[in-house]
KOLZASE-536919 format. One record per residue (C-alpha): residue in one letter; x, y, z. Coordinates in Angstrom, 2 decimals, decimal comma, m for minus. Layout:
<sites>
 r      px      py      pz
 A       X       Y       Z
...
</sites>
This chain:
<sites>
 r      px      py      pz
 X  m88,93  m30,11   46,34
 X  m85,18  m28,51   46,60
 X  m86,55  m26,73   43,07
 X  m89,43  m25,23   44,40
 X  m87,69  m23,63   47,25
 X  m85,65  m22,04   45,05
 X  m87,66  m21,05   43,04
 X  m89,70  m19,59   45,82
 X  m86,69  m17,99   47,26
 X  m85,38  m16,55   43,65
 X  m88,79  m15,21   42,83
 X  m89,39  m13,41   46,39
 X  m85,92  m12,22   46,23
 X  m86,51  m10,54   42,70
 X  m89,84   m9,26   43,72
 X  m88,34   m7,46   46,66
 X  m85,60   m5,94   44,24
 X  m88,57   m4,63   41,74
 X  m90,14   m3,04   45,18
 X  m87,05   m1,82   46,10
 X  m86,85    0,35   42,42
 X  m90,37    1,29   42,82
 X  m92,17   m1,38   40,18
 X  m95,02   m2,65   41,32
 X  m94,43   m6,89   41,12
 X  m95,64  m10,13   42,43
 X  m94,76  m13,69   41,44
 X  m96,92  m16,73   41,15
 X  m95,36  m20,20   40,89
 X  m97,59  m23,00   39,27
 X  m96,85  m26,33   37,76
 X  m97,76  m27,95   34,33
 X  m97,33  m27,65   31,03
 X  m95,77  m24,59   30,85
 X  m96,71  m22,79   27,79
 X  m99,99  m23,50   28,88
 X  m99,68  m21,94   31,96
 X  m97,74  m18,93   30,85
 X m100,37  m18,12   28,23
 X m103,22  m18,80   31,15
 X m101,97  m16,67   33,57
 X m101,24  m13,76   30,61
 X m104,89  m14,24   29,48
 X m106,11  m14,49   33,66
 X m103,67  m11,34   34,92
 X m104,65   m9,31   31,53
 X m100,96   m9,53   30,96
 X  m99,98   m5,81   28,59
 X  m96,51   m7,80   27,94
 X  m95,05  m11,48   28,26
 X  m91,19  m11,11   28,41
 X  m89,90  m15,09   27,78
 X  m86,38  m16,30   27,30
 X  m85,03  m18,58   25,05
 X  m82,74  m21,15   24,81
 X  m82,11  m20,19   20,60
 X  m82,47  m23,22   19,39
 X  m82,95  m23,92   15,72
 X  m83,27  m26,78   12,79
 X  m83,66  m30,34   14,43
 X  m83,62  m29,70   17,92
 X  m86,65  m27,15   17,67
 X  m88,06  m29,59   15,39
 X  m87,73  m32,64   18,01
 X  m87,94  m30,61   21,30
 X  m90,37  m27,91   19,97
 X  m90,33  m24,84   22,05
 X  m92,00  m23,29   25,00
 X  m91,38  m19,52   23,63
 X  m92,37  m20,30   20,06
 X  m96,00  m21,87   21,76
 X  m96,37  m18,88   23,95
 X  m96,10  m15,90   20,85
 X  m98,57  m18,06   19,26
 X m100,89  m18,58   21,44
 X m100,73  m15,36   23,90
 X m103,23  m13,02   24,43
 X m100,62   m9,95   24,32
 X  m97,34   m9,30   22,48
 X  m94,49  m11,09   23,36
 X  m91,03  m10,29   23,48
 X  m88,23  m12,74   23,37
 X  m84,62  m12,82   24,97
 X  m81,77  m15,18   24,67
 X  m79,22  m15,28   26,80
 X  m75,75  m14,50   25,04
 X  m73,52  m15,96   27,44
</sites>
């Protein structure tokens, strides 16, 4: 529950900072598998763009762990662009 609030508080706070520059924005917060859902709501919203980050992981880990971003620029119904945090 404490991660849904903030997620509800991040996401409204974010939204209100894209309104504030003039970009039209809303946020939707679902649970389940989340490639699943990220490629549902693309394909439901008629999404022009997914923008996804990414952890960056690579040989055994992305072998074991597989990856969210990898599943969503496979299975999207739009292009996909990828960022990874350099920090």
């Amino acid at each position: 529950e404490a991660a849904r609030a903030w997620a509800v508080k991040t996401l409204g706070e974010w939204t209100s900072n894209a309104a504030a520059a003039g970009i039209a924005a809303r946020w939707v917060l679902r649970t389940g598998v989340p490639y699943e859902e990220i490629v549902g709501a693309a394909a439901r919203e008629r999404a022009d763009l997914i923008v996804i980050g990414t952890h960056g992981r690579g040989g055994l880990d992305r072998a074991l762990l597989g990856s969210v971003a990898d599943r969503v620029i496979r299975l999207a119904p739009c292009p996909v662009v990828t960022v990874r945090d350099t920090e």
